[in-house]
C-alpha positions in Angstrom: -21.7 -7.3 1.3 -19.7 -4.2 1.5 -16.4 -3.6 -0.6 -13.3 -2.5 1.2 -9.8 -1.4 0.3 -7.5 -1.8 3.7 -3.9 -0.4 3.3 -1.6 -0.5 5.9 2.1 0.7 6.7 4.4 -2.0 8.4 7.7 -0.8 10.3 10.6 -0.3 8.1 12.7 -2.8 10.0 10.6 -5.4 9.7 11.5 -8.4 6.7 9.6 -9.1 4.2 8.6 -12.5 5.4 6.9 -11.0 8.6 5.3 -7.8 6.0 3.4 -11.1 4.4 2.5 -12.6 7.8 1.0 -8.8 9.0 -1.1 -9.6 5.4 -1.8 -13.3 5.9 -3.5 -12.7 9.3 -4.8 -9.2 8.2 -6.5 -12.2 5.5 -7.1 -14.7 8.4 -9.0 -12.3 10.1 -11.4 -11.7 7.5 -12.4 -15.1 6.2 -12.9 -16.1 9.9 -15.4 -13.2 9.9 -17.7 -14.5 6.6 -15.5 -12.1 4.6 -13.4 -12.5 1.5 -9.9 -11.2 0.6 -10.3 -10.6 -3.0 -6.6 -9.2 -4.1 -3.3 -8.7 -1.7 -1.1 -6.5 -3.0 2.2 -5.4 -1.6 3.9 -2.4 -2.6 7.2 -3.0 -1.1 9.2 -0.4 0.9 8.4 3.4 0.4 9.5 6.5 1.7 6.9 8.8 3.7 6.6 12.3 3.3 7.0 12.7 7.3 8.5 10.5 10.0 5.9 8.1 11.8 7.4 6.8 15.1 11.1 7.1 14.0 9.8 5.9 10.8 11.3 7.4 7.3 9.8 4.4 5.4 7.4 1.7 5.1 6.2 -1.2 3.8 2.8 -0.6 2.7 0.5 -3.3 1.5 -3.5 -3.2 0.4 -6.1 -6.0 0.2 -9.3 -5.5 -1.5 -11.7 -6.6 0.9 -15.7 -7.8 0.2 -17.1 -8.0 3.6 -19.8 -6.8 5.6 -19.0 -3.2 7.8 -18.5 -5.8 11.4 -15.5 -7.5 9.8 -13.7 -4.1 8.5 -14.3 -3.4 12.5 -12.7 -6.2 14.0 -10.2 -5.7 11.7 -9.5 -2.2 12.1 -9.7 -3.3 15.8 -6.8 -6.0 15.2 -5.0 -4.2 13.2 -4.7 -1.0 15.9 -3.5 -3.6 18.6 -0.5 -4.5 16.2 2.8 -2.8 17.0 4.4 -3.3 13.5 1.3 -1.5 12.0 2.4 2.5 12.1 -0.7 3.5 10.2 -3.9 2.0 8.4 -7.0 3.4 6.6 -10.0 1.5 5.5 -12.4 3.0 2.6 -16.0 1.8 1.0 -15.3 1.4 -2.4 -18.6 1.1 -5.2 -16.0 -1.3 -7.3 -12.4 -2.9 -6.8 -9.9 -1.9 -9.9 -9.8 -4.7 -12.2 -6.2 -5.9 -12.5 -3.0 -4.0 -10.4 -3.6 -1.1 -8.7 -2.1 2.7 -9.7 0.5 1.9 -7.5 1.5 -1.5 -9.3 1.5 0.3 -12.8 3.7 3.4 -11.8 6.6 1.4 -13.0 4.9 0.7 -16.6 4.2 4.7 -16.7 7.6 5.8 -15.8 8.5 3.2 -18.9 6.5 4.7 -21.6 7.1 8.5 -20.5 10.4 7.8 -22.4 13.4 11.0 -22.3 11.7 14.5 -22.0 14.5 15.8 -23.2 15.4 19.7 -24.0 11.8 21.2 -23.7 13.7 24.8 -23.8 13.0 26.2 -20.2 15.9 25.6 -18.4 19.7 26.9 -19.3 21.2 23.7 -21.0 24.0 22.2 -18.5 26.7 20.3 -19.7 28.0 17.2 -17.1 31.5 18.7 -17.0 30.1 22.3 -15.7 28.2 19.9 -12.6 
């Protein structure tokens, strides 16, 4: 078998709850199809760069997917027919990412980057001139 990584956008006005039952039957579908949902991860609510159908955000969520090329189909297929699904993409991958994603570890980068402080390029602004 094949492996997958399936992300998909859910409607900003949706709750969380119903964001984890688009996942659960995104999951559903698979196993019924002799396919396994190796990881779910969800990513939470994020701005686009562009509006989708009167969309400025999202919730996006991706499940690593190890499956043969009919299931990803079917659940491209199902996941098309879904109204609270604004956008989806499905890619081959030769090996899933052991442990969280780039996405999950942006928040342990952002941590260790620290203060840049004065690096010398820009005129040095007080908070009483703003």
């Amino acid at each position: 078998m094949a492996l997958y990584e399936h992300v998909f956008l859910a409607r900003q006005d949706l709750a969380q709850a119903q964001v984890d039952a688009l996942a659960e039957a995104a999951t559903k579908i698979v196993e019924d199809n002799a396919g396994k949902v190796l990881k779910v991860e969800t990513w939470g609510l994020r701005g686009l760069a562009y509006r989708i159908a009167r969309n400025r955000k999202a919730h996006y969520v991706m499940l690593d997917i190890d499956a043969p090329a009919g299931v990803v189909a079917e659940l491209e297929r199902q996941t098309a027919i879904n109204e609270d699904v604004i956008r989806y993409m499905t890619i081959r991958v030769d090996a899933h990412e052991a442990g969280p994603s780039v996405m999950m570890r942006k928040s342990d980068r952002d941590s260790r980057r620290g203060d840049r402080g004065d690096r010398g390029d820009r005129p040095r602004r007080d908070r009483d001139d703003a």
